[in-house]
N, C-alpha and C positions, 0 to 999 in steps of 0.2 A: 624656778628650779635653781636660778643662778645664788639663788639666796640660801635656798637650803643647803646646797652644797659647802657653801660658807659657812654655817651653822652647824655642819657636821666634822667638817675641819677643824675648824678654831674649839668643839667640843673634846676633840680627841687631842688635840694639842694643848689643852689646860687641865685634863685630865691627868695627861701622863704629868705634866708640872706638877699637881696636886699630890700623888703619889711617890713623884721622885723626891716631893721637899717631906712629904711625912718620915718615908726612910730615913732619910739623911737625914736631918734635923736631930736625931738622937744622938748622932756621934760628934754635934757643935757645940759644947759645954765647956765650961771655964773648969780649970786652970787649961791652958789649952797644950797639947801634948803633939805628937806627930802623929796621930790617929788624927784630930782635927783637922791639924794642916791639909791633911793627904783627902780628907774628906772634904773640906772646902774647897780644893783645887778639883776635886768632880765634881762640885755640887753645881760650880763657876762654868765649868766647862759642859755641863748638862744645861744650866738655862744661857751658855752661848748657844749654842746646837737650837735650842728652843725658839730663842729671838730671831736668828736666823731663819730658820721655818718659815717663822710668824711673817717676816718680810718677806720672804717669796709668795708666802700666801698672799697674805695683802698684794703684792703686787700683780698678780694670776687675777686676782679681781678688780682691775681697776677700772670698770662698769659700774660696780657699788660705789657711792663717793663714802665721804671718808667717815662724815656727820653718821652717814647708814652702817658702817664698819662699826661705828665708836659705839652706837646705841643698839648693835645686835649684840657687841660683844660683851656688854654688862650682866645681860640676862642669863648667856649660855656660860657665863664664868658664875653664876650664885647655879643654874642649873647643875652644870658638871661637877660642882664641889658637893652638892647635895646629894646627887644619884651616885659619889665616887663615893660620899661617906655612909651611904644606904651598904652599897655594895662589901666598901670593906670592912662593915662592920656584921651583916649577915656572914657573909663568906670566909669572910678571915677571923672573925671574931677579935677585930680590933676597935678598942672605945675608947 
């Protein structure tokens, strides 16, 4: 159960990265103007927030060793990108 819990966490918290970088990603374009700037200083300040999570998560688990961390988290990062782009592209009709 200690596992899945992990796997359900680190699902929701690569999820929401996957979608916070699809958003923003549109407004990081060259010639760069103060819409980018102001974009890149959320986008900075969204994956601090995110890293931070990630290490209290990690740390809340420290039963799993790191090898078991490192090898759950490859799969639930290709899962979560796939069910995130299933979803927003049904739902949202984004492609």
């Amino acid at each position: 159960m200690h596992y899945f819990k992990f796997l359900f966490y680190e699902f929701i918290l690569v999820s929401m990265l996957i979608i916070i970088n699809y958003y923003l990603d549109g407004y990081l374009n060259p010639p760069f103007t103060k819409v980018d700037f102001i974009a890149g200083i959320i986008t900075l300040s969204i994956f601090a927030i995110f890293f931070t999570l990630l290490g209290k998560l990690y740390k809340q688990f420290y039963t799993i060793s790191s090898r078991n961390k490192i090898l759950l988290s490859i799969p639930t990062f290709i899962i979560a990108g796939l069910i995130t782009g299933i979803i927003m592209s049904h739902i949202f009709g984004v492609e």
